[in-house]
C-alpha positions in Angstrom: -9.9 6.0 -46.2 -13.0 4.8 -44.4 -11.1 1.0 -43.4 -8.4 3.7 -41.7 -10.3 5.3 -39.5 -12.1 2.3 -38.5 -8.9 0.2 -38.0 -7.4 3.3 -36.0 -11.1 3.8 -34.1 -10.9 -0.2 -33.1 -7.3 0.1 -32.3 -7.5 3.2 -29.9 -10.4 1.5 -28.4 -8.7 -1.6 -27.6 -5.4 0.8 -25.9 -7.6 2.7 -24.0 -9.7 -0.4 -22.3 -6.5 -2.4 -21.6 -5.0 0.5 -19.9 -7.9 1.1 -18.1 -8.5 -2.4 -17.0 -5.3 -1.9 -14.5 -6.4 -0.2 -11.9 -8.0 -0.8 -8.8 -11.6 -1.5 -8.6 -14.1 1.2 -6.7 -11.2 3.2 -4.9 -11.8 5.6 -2.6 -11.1 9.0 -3.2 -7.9 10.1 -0.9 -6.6 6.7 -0.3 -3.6 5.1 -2.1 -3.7 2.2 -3.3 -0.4 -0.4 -4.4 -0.1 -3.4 -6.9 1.9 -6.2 -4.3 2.5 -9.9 -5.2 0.1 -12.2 -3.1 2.6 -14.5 -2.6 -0.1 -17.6 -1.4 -1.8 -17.2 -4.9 1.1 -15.8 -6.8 -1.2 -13.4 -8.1 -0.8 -9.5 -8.2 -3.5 -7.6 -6.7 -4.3 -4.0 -5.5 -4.2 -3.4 -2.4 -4.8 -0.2 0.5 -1.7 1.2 1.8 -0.8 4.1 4.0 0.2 7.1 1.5 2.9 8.2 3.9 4.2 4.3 3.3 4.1 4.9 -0.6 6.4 7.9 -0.7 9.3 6.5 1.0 12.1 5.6 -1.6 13.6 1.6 -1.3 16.5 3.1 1.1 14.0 4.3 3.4 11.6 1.0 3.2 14.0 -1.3 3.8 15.1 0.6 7.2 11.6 0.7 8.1 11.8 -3.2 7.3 14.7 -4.1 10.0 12.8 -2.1 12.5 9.7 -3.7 12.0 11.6 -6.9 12.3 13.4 -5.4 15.2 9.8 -5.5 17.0 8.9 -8.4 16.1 7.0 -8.2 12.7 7.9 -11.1 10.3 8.3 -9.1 6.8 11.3 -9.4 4.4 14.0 -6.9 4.1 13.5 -6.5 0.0 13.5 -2.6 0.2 10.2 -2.8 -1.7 6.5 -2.2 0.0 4.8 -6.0 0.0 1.7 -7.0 1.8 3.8 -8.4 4.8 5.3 -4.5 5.2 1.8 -2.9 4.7 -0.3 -5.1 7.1 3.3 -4.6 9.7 3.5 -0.8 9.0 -0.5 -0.2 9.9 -0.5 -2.5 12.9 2.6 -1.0 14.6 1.1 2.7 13.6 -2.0 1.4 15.5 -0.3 -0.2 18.0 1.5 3.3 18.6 -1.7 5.7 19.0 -3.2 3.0 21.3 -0.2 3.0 23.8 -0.1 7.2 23.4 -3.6 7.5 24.1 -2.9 5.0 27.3 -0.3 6.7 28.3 -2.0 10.6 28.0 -5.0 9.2 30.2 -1.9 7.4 32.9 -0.6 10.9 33.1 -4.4 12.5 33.2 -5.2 10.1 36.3 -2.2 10.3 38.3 -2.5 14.5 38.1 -6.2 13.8 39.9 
């Protein structure tokens, strides 16, 4: 009885660790995070991603992926989020409140 619960103590311990083992080190609470192939190393590895990004389905992604392409981003159209997509999606979202702001404070100075 005792070499049971020892096996089924060593075994449950070894589950929980591997499971635990795959997720992202030190993330910040409120962000989302996304396993993507590095395809330099070949490597998987977690990575930051916009969470507004992570709920679209592949449909959605891969129209989001010819538009990027459309402006001039070089990502695949895969329908899937990969680095190339996030690193695309963030710059043309910055890109985007930059050239708002410009244009609020253009408006601001011609009213003056």
């Amino acid at each position: 009885m005792k070499k049971k619960l020892i096996a089924t103590a060593v075994l449950l311990s070894i589950g929980v660790s591997s499971i635990a083992q795959d997720l992202p080190l030190n993330p910040k609470t409120g962000e989302c995070y996304i396993k993507c192939i590095d395809k330099e190393k070949g490597l998987s590895k977690w990575t930051n991603a916009p969470c507004n990004l992570l709920q679209k389905d592949s449909i959605q992604i891969k129209a989001l992926q010819y538009k990027l392409i459309n402006l001039g981003y070089t990502v695949e159209t895969t329908g899937y989020i990969d680095l190339e997509t996030i690193d695309a999606y963030k710059d043309l979202n910055n890109n985007s409140k930059k050239l708002k702001r410009k244009l609020k404070n253009e408006k601001r100075n011609k009213k003056k």
